[in-house]
C-alpha positions as CSV (number, residue, x, y, z in Angstrom):
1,X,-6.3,-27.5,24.8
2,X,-9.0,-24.7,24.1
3,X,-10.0,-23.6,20.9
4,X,-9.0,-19.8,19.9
5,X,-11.7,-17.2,20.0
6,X,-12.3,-16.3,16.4
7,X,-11.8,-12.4,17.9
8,X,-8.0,-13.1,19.2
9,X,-5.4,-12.0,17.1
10,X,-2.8,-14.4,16.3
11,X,0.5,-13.2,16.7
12,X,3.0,-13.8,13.3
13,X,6.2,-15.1,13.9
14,X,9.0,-13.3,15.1
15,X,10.5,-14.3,11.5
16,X,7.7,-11.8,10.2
17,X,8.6,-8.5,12.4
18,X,9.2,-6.1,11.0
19,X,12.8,-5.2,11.8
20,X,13.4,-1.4,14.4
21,X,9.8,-1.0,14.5
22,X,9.5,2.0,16.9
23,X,8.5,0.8,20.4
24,X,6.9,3.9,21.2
25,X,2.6,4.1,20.9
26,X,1.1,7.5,18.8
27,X,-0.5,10.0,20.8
28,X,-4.5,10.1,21.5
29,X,-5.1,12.8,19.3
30,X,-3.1,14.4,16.9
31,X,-3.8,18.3,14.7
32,X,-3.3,18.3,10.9
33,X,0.0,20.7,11.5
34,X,1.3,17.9,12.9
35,X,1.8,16.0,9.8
36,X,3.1,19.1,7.6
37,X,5.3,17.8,5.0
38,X,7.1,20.4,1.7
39,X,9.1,18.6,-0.7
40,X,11.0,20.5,-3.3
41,X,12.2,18.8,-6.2
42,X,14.5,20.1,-9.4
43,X,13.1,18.6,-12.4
44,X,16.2,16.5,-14.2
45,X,16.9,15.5,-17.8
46,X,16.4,11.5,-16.0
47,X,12.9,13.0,-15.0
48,X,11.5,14.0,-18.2
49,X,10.2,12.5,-21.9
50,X,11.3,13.2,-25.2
51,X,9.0,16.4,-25.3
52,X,11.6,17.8,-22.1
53,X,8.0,17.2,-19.8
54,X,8.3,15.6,-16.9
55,X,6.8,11.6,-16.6
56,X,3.9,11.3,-14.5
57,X,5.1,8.9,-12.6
58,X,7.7,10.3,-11.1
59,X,5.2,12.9,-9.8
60,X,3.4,9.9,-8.9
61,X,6.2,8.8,-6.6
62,X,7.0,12.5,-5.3
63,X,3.2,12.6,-4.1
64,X,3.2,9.2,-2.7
65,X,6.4,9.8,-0.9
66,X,5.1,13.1,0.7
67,X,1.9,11.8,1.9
68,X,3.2,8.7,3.5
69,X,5.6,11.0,5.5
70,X,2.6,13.0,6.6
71,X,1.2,9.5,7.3
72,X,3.7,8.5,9.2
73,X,4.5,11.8,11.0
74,X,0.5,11.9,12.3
75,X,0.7,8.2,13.0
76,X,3.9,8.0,14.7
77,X,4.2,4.5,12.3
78,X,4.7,3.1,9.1
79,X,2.1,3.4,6.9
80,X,0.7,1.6,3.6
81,X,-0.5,3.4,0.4
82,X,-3.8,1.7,0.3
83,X,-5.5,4.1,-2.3
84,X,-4.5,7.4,-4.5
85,X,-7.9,9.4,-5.9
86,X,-7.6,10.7,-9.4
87,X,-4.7,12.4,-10.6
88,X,-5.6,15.1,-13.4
89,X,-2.1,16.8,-14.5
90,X,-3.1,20.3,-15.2
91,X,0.1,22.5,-16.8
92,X,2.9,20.7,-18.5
93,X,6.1,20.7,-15.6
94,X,9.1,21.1,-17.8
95,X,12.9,20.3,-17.5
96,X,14.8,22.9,-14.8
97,X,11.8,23.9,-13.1
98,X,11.2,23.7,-9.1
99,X,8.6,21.9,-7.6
100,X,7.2,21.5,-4.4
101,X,4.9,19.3,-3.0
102,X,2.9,20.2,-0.1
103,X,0.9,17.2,1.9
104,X,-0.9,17.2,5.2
105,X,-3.2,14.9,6.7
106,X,-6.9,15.9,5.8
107,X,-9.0,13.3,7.7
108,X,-8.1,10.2,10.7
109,X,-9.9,7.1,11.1
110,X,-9.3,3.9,13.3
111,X,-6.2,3.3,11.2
112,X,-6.5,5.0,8.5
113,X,-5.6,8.6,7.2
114,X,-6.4,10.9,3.8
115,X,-3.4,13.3,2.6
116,X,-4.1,16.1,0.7
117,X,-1.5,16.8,-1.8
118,X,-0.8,20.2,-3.5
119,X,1.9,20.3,-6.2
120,X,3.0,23.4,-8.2
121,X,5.8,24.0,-10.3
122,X,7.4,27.0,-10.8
123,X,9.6,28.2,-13.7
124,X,12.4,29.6,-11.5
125,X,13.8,32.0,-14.7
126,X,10.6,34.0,-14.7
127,X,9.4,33.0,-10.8
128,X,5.9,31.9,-12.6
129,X,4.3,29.5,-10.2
130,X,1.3,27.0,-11.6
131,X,-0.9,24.4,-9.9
132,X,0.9,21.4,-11.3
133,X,-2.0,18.6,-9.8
134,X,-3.2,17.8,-6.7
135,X,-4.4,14.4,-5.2
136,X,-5.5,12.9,-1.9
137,X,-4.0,9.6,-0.9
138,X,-5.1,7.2,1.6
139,X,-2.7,5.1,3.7
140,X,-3.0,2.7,6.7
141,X,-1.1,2.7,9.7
142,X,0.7,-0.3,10.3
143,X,2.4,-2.7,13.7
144,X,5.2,-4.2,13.9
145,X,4.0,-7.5,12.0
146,X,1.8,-5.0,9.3
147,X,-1.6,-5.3,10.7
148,X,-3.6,-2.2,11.1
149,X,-2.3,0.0,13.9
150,X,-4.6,2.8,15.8
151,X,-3.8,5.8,14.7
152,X,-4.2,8.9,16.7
153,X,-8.0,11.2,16.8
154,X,-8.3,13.6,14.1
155,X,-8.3,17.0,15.9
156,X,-9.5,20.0,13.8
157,X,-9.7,23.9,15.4
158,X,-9.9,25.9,12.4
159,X,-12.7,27.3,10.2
160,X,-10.5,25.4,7.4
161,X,-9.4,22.3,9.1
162,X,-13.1,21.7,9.7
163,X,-14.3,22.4,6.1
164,X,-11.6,20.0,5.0
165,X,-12.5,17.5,7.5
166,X,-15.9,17.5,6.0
167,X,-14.9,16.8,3.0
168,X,-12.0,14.4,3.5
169,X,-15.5,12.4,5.5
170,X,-17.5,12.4,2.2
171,X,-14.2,11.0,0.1
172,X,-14.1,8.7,2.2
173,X,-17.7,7.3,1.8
174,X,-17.5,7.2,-2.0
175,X,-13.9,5.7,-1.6
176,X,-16.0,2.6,0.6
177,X,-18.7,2.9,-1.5
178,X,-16.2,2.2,-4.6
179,X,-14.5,-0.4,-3.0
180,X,-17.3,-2.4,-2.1
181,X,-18.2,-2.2,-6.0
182,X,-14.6,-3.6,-6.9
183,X,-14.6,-6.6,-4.4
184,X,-18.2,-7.8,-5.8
């Protein structure tokens, strides 16, 4: 019997699969308005602190669970949160307001993707609407055994999607640049 090429991938168990993994590969490239996701969210007594603020965390979770559908809708796959920037909350979101969450893909690697995420609250008595915080999550395509998956080309047209391209690219090498700081 042969040895196995350090390069080949060994394949997991069937035990480890994940279960109705779509069969289906992404597309080659893939535009930013592809991955459009709005969330809108009434913010609930459960939701809030003694002060009648909402936690942080749960804006947390909205933003994470807006970004990984963004993720996934670009990818055509499950994703992975593998990183979240900074998260600077900027105007107090209080109990009974509306807020939406706004998150689009910003930048595409080999498998992984940036999100930019937008969130504003609005009072919905006087229609006031504030900038609430915004962040920019990474996430990682994943197969069907949660390896890295390919994810589709970045494909920017606009004046905009460009700019934001460029800037998702210099995230990203201060993200590596960070990470290679934390592993050593």
């Amino acid at each position: 019997m042969g040895k196995k090429s350090k390069r080949q991938k060994s394949t997991p168990p069937p035990s480890q699969k994940i279960k109705d993994f779509p069969k289906a590969d992404p597309p080659a490239t893939a535009h930013p308005s592809d991955s459009t996701v709005t969330m809108t969210e009434l913010v609930l007594p459960s939701h809030t602190n003694a002060l009648g603020t909402i936690f942080g965390g749960v804006v947390m979770g909205w933003v994470d669970i807006a970004g990984a559908i963004a993720a996934q809708r670009y990818a055509r796959s499950p994703v992975v949160t593998v990183s979240i920037d900074y998260m600077h909350f900027i105007v107090p979101i209080k109990i009974g307001y509306t807020v939406r969450i706004r998150a689009n893909v910003t930048y595409a690697g080999k498998t992984s993707m940036e999100t930019e995420i937008l969130v504003d609250a609005e009072n919905t008595f006087t229609g006031e609407v504030r900038r609430a915080t915004s962040a920019y999550l990474t996430y990682v395509a994943i197969d069907e055994f949660g390896r890295p998956r390919r994810v589709p080309a970045f494909q920017a047209n606009t004046a905009e999607e460009k700019r934001k391209l460029k800037a998702a690219e210099k995230r990203r090498e201060q993200r590596l640049a960070i990470s290679k700081l934390i592993a050593t």
